[in-house]
Structures are given as C-alpha cells and as structure tokens.
C-alpha positions in Angstrom: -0.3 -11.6 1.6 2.6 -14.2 2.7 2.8 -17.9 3.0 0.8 -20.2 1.6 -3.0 -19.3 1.8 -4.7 -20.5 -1.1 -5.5 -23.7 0.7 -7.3 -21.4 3.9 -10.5 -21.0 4.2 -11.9 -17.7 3.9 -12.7 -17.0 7.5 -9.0 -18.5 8.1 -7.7 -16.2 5.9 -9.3 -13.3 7.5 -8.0 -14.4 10.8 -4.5 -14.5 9.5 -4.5 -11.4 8.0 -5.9 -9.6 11.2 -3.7 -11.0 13.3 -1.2 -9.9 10.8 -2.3 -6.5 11.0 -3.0 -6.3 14.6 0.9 -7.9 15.3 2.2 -4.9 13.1 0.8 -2.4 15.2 1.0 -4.0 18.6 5.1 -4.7 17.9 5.6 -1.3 16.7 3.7 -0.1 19.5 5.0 -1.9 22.2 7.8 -3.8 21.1 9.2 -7.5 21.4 7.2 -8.2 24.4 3.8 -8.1 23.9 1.7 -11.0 24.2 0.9 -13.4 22.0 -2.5 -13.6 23.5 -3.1 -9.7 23.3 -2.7 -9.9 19.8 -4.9 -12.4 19.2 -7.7 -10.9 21.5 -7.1 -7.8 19.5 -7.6 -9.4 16.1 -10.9 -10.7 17.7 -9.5 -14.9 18.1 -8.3 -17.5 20.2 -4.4 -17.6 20.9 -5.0 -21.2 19.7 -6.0 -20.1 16.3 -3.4 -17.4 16.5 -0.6 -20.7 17.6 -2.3 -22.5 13.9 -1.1 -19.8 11.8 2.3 -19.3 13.6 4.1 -21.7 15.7 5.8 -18.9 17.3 6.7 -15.4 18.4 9.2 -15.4 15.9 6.9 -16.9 13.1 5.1 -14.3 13.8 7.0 -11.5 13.3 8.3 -12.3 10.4 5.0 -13.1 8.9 3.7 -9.5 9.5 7.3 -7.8 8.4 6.9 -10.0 5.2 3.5 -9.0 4.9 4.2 -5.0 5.1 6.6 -5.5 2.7 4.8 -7.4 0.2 2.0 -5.0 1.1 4.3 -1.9 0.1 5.6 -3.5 -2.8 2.6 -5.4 -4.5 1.1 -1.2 -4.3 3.3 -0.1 -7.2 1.8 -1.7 -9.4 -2.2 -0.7 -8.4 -0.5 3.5 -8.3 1.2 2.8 -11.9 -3.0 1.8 -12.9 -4.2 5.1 -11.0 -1.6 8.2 -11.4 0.7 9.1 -14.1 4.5 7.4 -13.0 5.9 10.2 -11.1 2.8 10.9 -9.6 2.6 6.6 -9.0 5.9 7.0 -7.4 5.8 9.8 -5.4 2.7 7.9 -3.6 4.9 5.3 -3.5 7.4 7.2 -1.7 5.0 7.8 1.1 3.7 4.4 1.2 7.6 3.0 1.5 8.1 5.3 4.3 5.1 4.9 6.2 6.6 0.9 5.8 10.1 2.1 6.6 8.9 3.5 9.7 6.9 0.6 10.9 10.1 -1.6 10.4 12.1 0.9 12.6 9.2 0.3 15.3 9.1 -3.5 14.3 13.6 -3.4 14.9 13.3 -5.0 18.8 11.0 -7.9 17.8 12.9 -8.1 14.4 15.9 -8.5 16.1 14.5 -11.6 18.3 13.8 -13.2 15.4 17.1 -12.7 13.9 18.9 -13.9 16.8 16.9 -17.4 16.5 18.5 -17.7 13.4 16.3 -17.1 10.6 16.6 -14.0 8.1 13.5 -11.6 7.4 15.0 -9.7 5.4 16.0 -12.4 3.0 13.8 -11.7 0.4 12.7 -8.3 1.0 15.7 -6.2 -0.6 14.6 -8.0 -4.2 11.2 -7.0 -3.8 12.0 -3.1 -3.2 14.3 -2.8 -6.0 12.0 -5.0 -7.9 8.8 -2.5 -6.9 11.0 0.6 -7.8 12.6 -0.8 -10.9 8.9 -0.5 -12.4 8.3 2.5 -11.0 11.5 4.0 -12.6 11.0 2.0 -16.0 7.4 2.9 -16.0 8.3 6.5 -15.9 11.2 6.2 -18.1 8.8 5.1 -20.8 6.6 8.3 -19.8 9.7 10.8 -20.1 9.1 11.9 -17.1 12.1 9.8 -14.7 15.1 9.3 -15.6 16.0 6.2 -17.2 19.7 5.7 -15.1 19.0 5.2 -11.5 19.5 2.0 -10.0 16.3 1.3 -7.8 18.2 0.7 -4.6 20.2 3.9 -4.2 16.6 5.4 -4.3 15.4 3.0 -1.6 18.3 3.6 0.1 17.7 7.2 -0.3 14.4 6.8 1.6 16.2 5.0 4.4 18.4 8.4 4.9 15.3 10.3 5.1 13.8 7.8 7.8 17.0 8.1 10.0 17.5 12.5 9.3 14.2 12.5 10.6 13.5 10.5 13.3 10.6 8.2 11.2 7.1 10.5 11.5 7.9 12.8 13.4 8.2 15.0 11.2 6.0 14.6 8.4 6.1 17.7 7.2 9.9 17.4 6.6 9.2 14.4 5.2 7.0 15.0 2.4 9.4 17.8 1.7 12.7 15.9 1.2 10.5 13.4 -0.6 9.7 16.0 -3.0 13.0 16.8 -3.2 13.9 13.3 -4.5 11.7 12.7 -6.4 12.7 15.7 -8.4 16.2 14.5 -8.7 14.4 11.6 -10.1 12.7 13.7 -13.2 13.9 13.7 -16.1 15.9 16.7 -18.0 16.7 16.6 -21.3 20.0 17.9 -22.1 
C-alpha cells in the first residue's frame, strides 16, 4: 500500500486501493489516455472521490506504479513464510515479471508523469534489490543460493528476459529462462 493511509477510513481505503487496481489495468490496457472518470466508474466511485485521493493524472500514476511495486516487493517476505527460499524465489521471479510486464504496459502514462517532473522510480530500485537481497540471503542461509550475487544484476536479469520476450507473450519461454536463472542462482559446492 502507498502514501499515507493509516489516517483513512476503511471504506476510504478500499476506494483507494480499487482505484489503484483498476488504474493499473486500465493504463496498461489503454495507455496514458484513458479517463480519469472511466477509472473511477470502474472502481465503482465518484471521479470526485477518485480527484481526493489524487490531485491528478500524474498522482495517479505514480500511485498505482508505487503500489505494484510495493506490492511485488512486500511478497518476498509472505513466499520466504510459505516455500523453502529457492522455491520463495522462483515464485518471486514470476511475481516480479508479471510486475515487470505491467510497468512495460504502464511506460506511456509513466512517461507523462516523468515529463511533469517528478521521478517514480525514485524509490523503487531500493526496494527490488532490497526484496531480492532477502531472498538471496534467506537462501544462502538454506545452502541452497549462492551467497555472491548482488540482487540487482538478478533484477536486471529479469528485465533481459522481459525485453527477449516481448513481456507475456510468451509465457512458456518465460518460465523457462526463469528456470534457467534461477539455477545459475543455486548453489554448488566446490
């Protein structure tokens, strides 16, 4: 969840997460130019309610990138709590693409935002390498990763596999080189 929301109200907060959700899809779907007020008759409110939780288009978007991201990251820690860590990350792997993917949809209305000068990505390259650092240490500790990769060449790595294959389109291919990293991930003793 981004911003500030401990001071909403629950139904607030439901709204703003909606319209979250709903601006994810309906900028990947369509792009920069949807309108505000299909998004907020798609999450089911006003556009004045949508206008009380961002300002503006641009508020907006960045709101729901920030949100995937936390979304994405804040999940390594609930996989590390279900699935041994290579298993945790290779579910992460999917889960970072699937995010990956929806950025690459998000890049038009992204860019709009970045041309009125502020910076969505400010944060997020901290939280990835902070998500996959505890997925590598976690599995380091297991023996089962190795213990000398730094986090952002393998999020980086996942970025190459979003641009080789033209983000879901092939999912197939993409579980496959997924595979394929994370078992240059494993670790060999010598």
């Amino acid at each position: 969840m981004t911003g500030n929301t401990r001071g909403l109200r629950a139904d607030a907060r439901r709204n703003r997460e909606r319209l979250l959700e709903v601006a994810v899809r309906a900028f990947t779907e369509r792009g920069a130019d949807v309108t505000l007020e299909s998004i907020a008759k798609a999450a089911g409110v006003g556009i004045g309610t949508l206008y009380r939780h961002f300002p503006t288009r641009e508020a907006l978007i960045e709101a729901a990138y920030r949100n995937e991201v936390a979304r994405v990251c804040d999940s390594a820690e609930e996989l590390l709590a279900e699935f041994p860590p290579d298993k945790a990350m290779r579910q992460w792997m999917d889960r970072f693409f699937d995010y990956l993917a929806t950025k690459d949809g998000m890049a038009e209305a992204l860019r709009a935002v970045i041309a009125s000068g502020a910076d969505p990505f400010a944060e997020s390259l901290d939280r990835i390498s902070t998500a996959i650092g505890t997925l590598l240490h976690a599995g380091a500790e297991a023996g089962v990763l190795r213990s000398d990769v730094d986090p952002l060449d393998v999020g980086f790595s996942l970025g190459g596999v979003l641009l080789v294959t033209n983000g879901t389109g092939q999912r197939d291919r993409v579980g496959r080189m997924l595979d394929l990293l994370l078992d240059g991930l494993r670790y060999r003793p010598a």
